[in-house]
C-alpha positions, 0 to 999 in steps of 0.5 A: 375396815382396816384399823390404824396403827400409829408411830406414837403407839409406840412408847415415847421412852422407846423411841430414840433421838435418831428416828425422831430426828428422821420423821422430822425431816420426812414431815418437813420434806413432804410439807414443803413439796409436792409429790410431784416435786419429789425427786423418785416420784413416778405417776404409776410404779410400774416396774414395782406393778410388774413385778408384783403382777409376776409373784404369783400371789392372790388378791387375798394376799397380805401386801406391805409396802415399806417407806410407801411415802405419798407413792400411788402403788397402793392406788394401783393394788386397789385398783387392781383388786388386792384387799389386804394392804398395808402401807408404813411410813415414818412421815404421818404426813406423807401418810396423810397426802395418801388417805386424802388422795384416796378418799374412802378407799383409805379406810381398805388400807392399814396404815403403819407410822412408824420407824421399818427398823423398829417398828412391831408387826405382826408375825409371818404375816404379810406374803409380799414384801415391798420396799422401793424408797427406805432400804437406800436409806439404810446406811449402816451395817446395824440398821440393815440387820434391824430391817432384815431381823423385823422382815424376816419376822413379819414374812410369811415362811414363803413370802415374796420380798421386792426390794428396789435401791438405788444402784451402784451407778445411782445417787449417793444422796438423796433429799438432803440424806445420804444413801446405800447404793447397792447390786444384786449381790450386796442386797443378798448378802444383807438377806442371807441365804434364806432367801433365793434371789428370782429375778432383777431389773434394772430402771433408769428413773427420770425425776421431774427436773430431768435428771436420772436416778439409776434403780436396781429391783430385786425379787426373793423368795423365802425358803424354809 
């Protein structure tokens, strides 16, 4: 059984205005509506799957998957056989949704609430990295290097990094939040040059009201 860590383990002192504001809105958004109603919700992250399929990692690998939210990717990885899975989120509500869904199978699942820019993970833990809904959001020069510095810490010195944005040709807002649209290049001039770029793919997304969000994937390997 894995253990639980919670955004309140933190020190309340510690976390500042900013980040309480933001699991306010995320709590708020994911008690109004259900996933389905969501603008990025897709019933199985299949190009996430793919990619994850195609990094070459083993069952035994440990995964996280940042800004996770009420996704079905950590139902797809269980049931795919991965066992050493983490997924952090700032609205314990979504988190909650997760648990529920899962039944059980939540207790395979370590569950982080928390901030991803100041969040304290392990180090060089997690052999895959994966972020499809909380680097957008990240609109600030200094909030991205705060993301990248607890990444960076928390990867394992050859660790595999998915990270998917929203691209150049996708939204510049999203639930009520402005966003950072990004390209191949933007999102590794914030990674640096530890990190080697593998492949990318593009996916033109159709939310539940019909309308199109334009995603940019991007897959990196740790270099030491």
């Amino acid at each position: 059984m894995q253990s639980n860590v919670t955004f309140t383990d933190i020190p309340m002192s510690q976390i500042n205005k900013k980040s309480l504001n933001l699991k306010n809105h995320w709590d708020t958004v994911f008690k109004t509506k259900k996933p389905v109603e969501m603008s990025w919700y897709q019933p199985h992250l299949q190009k996430s799957l793919e990619l994850i399929r195609r990094a070459g990692i083993s069952r035994e690998a440990e995964i996280i998957d940042i800004g996770g939210g009420a996704s079905t990717l950590v139902d797809d990885l269980l049931k795919a056989g991965f066992k050493r899975l983490s997924v952090l989120d700032l609205s314990a509500q979504a988190l909650t949704q997760v648990k529920t869904r899962l039944g059980l199978k939540a207790n395979q699942v370590m569950w982080v609430e928390a901030n991803v820019t100041e969040v304290i993970l392990p180090e060089h833990h997690y052999d895959l990295w994966h972020d499809r809904a909380a680097f957008h959001f990240l609109t600030s020069p200094e909030g991205r290097k705060k993301y990248v510095k607890i990444m960076d810490k928390a990867l394992s010195p050859r660790g595999v990094v998915i990270i998917a944005a929203f691209s150049q040709k996708g939204p510049e807002r999203c639930s009520g939040l402005d966003v950072a649209r990004h390209s191949p290049e933007s999102v590794q001039a914030e990674l640096g040059k530890r990190y080697h770029l593998l492949e990318t793919a593009e996916e033109s997304h159709e939310t539940p009201f019909g309308t199109r969000q334009e995603f940019v994937y991007c897959v990196f390997k740790r270099e030491e």
